[in-house]
Structure formats: structure tokens, C-alpha cells
SERO-4910 file (N, C-alpha, C, O; in steps of 0.05 Angstrom, whole numbers):
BEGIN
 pado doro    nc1    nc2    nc3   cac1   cac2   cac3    cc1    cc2    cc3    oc1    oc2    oc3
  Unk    A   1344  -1535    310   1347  -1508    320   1338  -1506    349   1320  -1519    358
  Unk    A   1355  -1487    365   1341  -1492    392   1322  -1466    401   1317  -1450    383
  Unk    A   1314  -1460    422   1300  -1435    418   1304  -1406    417   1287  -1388    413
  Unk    A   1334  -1404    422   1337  -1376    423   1341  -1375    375   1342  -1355    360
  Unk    A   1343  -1397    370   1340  -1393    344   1320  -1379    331   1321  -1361    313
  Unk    A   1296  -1394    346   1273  -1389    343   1253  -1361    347   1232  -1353    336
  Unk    A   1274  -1348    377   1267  -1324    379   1281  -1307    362   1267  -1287    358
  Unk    A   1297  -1306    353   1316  -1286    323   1300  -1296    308   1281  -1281    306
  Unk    A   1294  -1326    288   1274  -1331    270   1241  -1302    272   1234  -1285    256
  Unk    A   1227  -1310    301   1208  -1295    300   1210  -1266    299   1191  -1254    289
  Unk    A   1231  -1253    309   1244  -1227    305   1241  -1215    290   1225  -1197    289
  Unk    A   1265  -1226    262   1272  -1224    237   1248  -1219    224   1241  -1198    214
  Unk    A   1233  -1246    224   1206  -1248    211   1188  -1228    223   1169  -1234    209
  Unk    A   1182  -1213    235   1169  -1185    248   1175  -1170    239   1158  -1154    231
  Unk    A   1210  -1162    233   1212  -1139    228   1208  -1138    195   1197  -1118    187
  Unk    A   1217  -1158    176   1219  -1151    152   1177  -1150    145   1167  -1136    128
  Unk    A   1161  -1167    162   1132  -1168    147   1119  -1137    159   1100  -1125    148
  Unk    A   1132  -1128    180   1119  -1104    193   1132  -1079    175   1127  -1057    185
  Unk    A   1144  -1078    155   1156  -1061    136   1147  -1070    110   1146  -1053     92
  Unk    A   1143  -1091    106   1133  -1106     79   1113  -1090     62   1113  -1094     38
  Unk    A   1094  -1073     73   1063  -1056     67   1073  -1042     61   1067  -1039     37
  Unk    A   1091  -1025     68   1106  -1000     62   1125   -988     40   1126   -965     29
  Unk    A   1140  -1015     37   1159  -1018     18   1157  -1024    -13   1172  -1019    -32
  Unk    A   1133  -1037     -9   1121  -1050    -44   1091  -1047    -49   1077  -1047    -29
  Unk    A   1082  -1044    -70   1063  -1029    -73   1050  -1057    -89   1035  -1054   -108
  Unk    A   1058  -1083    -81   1038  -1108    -87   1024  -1120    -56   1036  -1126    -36
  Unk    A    999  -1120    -61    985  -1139    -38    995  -1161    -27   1002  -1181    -38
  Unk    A    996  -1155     -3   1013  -1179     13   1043  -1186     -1   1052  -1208      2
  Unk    A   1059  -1165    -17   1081  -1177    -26   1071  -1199    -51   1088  -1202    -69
  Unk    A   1057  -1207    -53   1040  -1226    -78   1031  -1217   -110   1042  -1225   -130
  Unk    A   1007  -1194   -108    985  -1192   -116    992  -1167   -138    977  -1148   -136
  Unk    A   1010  -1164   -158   1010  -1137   -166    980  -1112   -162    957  -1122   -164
  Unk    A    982  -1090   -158    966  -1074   -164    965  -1050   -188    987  -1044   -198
  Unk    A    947  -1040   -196    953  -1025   -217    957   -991   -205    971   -973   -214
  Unk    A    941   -991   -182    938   -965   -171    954   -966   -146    954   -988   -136
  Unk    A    969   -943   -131    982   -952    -98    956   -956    -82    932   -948    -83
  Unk    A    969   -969    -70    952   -977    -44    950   -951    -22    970   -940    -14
  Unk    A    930   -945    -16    925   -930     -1    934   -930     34    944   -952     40
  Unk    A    932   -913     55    950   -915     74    925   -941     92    931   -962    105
  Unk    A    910   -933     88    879   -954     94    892   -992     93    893  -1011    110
  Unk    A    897   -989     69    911  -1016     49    926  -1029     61    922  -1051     69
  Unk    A    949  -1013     63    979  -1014     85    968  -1027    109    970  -1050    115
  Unk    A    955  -1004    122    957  -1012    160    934  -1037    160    932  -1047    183
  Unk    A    918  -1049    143    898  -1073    140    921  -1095    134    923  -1115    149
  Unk    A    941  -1090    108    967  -1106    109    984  -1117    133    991  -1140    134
  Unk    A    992  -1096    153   1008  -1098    169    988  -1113    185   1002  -1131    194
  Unk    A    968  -1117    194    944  -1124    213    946  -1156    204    957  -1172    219
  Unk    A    936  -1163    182    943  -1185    174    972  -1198    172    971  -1222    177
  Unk    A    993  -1191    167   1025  -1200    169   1027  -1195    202   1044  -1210    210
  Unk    A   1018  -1181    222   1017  -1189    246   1012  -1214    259   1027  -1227    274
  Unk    A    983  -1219    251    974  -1244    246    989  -1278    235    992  -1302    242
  Unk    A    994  -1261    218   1014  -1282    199   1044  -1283    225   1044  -1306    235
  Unk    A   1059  -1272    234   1080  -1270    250   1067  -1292    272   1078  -1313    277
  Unk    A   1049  -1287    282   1042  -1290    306   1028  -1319    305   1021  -1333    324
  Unk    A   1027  -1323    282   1017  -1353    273   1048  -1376    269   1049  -1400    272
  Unk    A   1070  -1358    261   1081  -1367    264   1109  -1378    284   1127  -1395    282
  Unk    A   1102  -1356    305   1106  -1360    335   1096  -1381    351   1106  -1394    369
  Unk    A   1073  -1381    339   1053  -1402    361   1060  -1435    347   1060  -1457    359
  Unk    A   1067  -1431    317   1076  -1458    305   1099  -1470    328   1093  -1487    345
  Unk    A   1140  -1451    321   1146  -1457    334   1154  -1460    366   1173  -1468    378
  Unk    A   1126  -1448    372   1122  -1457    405   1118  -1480    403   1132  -1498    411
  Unk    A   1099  -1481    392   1083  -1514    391   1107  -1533    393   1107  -1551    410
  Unk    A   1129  -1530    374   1143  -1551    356   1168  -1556    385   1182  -1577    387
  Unk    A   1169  -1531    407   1190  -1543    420   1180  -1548    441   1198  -1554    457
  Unk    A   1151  -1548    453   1140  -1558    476   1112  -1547    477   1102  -1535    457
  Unk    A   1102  -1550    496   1070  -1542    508   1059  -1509    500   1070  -1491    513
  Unk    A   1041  -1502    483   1041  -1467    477   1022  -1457    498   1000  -1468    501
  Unk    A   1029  -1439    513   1025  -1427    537    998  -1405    535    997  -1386    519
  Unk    A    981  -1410    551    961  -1388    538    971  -1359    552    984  -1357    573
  Unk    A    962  -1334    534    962  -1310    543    949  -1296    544    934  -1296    525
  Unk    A    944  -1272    565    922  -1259    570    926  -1234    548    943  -1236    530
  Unk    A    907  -1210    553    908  -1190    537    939  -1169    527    947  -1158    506
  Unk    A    949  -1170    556    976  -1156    559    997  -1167    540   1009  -1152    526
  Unk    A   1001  -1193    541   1020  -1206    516   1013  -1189    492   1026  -1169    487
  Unk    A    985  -1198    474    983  -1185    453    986  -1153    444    997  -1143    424
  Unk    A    972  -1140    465    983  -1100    472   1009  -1107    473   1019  -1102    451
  Unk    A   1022  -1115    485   1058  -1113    471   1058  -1113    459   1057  -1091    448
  Unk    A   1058  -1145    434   1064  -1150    415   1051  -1138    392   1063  -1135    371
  Unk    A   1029  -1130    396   1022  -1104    362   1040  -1080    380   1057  -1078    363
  Unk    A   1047  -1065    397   1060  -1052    401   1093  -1055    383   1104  -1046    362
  Unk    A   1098  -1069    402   1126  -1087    382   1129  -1083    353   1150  -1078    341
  Unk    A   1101  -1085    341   1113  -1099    317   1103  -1061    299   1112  -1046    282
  Unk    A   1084  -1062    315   1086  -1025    302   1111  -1007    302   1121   -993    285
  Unk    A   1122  -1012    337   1142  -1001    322   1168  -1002    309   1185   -984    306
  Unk    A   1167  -1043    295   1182  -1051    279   1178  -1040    256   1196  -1042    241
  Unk    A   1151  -1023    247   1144  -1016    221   1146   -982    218   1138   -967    200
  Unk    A   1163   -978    244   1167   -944    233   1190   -936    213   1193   -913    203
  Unk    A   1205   -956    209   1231   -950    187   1205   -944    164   1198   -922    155
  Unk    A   1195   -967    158   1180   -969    129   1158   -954    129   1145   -951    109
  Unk    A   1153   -945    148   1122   -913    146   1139   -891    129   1134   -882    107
  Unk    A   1164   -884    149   1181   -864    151   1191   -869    118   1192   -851    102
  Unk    A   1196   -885    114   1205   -888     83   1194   -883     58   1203   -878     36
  Unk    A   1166   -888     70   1140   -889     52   1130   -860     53   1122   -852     31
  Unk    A   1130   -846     69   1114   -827     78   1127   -804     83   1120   -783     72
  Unk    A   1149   -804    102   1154   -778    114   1187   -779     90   1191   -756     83
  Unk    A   1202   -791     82   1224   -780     76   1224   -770     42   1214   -781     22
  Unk    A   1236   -749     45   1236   -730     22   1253   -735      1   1277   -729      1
  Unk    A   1239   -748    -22   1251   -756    -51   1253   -733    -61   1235   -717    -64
  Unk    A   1285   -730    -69   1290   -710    -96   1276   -714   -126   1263   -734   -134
  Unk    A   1280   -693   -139   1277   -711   -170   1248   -708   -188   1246   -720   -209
***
């Protein structure tokens, strides 16, 4: 794969883990629960699958050359970024109005 693969790979993977909290009411996508997760639960979820994204950015950096260090401003984007990859699945979770 060359790297613009890699930037759609890390994308993709942002947008579906930054909605992932939202959408299913199991821990980390894993863990059934018996009770919902609270909005607390979620945004500690998304905090961690940030993490998880961003771990796996830095993999394939690694894998196609030298990984570049970054100052504070990279990361303030990127939780920016990825929050507001996660407003479909707030909005879904939260603000849109189920009939029924």
C-alpha cells in the first residue's frame, strides 16, 4: 500500500471509532453491558479509540519511513478532527427524535 492508502486507511478508521461510543451500547464495541452507558462512558470511550486511531497512525508512519515528532498543535487538531468525526453519532444518539 502506498501512503495516500494509508491516509484513507487512518481516516476511515477515525471516522467509524469516533462514532463507535455512540452507536452501541457495548464497551469498546467488545464488552456487553447490562445498563446504557452513560454520556461520561461514551466521551472516556471516544478518548480512548482516539488513542487507539492515533496509535495506529503512528504504526503506519513508522512502517513507511522515519515518524516525525509533533508539537502540541498537531494533537489540538487531531482531537479536534476526530470530535468532529463523532457528531453524526452524538446527533444520533442524543439529539434525533425516535417515533414509537
Amino acid at each position: 500500500m502506498n501512503q495516500t492508502a494509508f491516509v484513507w486507511l487512518v481516516l476511515v478508521a477515525a471516522l467509524v471509532a469516533a462514532n463507535l461510543p455512540f452507536v452501541n451500547n457495548r464497551w469498546l464495541a467488545l464488552i456487553p453491558r447490562a445498563q446504557p452507558k452513560t454520556l461520561w462512558m461514551r466521551l472516556l470511550e471516544l478518548v480512548l479509540l482516539y488513542f487507539a486511531v492515533g496509535g495506529l497512525g503512528l504504526a503506519l508512519e513508522h512502517r513507511v519511513g522515519q515518524i516525525y515528532s509533533q508539537g502540541w498543535e498537531f494533537y489540538a487538531t487531531t482531537a479536534s478532527l476526530f470530535v468532529t468525526l463523532a457528531f453524526p453519532g452524538f446527533v444520533y444518539r442524543y439529539l434525533y427524535k425516535r417515533r414509537g
